[in-house]
C-alpha positions as a Markdown table, in Angstrom:
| # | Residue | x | y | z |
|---|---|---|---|---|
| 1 | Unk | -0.8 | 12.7 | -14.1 |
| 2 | Unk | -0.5 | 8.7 | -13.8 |
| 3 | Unk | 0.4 | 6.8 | -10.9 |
| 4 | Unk | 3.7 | 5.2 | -10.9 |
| 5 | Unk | 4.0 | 1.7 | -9.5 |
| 6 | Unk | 6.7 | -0.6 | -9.2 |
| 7 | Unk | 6.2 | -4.7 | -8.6 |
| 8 | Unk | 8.8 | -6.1 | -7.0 |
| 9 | Unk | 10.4 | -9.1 | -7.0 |
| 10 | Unk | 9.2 | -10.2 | -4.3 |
| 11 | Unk | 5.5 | -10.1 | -5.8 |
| 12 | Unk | 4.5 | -6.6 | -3.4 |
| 13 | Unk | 3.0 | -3.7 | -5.3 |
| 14 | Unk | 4.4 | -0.5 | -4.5 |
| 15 | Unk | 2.6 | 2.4 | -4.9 |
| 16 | Unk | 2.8 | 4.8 | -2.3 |
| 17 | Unk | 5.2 | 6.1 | 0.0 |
| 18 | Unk | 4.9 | 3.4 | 2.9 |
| 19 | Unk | 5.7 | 0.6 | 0.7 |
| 20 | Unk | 9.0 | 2.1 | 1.2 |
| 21 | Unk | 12.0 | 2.3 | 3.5 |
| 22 | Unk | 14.9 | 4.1 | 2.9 |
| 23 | Unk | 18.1 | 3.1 | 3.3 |
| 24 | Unk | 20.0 | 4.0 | 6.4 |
| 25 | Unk | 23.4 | 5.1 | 6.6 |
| 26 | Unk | 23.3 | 6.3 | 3.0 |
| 27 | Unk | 24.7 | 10.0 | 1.5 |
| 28 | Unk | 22.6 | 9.7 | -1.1 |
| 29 | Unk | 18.4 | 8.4 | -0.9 |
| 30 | Unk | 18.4 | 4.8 | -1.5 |
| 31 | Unk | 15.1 | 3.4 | -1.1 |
| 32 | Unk | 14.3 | -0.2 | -0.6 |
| 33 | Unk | 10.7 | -2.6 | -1.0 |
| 34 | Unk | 9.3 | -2.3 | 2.9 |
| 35 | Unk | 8.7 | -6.5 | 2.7 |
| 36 | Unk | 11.6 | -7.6 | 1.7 |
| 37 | Unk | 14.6 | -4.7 | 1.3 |
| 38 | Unk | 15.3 | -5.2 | -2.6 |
| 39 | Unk | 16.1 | -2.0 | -3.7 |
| 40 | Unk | 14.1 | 0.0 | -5.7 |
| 41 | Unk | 15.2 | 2.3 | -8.9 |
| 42 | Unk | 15.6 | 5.8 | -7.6 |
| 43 | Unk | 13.5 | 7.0 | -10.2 |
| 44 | Unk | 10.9 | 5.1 | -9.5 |
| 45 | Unk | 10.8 | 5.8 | -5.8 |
| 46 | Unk | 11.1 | 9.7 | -6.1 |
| 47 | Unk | 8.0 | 9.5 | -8.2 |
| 48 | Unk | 6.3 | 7.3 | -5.9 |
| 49 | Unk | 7.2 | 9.2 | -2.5 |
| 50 | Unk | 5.6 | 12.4 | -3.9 |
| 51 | Unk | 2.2 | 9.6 | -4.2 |
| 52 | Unk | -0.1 | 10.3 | -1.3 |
| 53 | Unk | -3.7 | 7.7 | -1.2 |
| 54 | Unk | -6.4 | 9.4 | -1.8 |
């Protein structure tokens, strides 16, 4: 299986699961770029919190 990996905005690489915050306060998971808190695509950031480095 690939790695997913989503470049922000903001220029960061995200990749693994601490290149991401979730949203607080939030029913559902919203998860956000740790640098600069643009939201990520949910789909994207399931895939990637289930990313460990190896």
């Amino acid at each position: 299986m690939s790695r997913t990996t989503y470049t922000c905005h903001c220029g960061a690489v995200i990749q693994y699961n601490h290149d991401l915050e979730k949203e607080s306060g939030t029913v559902s998971r919203n998860w956000n770029c740790a640098d600069c808190g643009t939201r990520v695509p949910s789909t994207i950031a399931e895939r990637i919190q289930h990313q460990h480095p190896t």
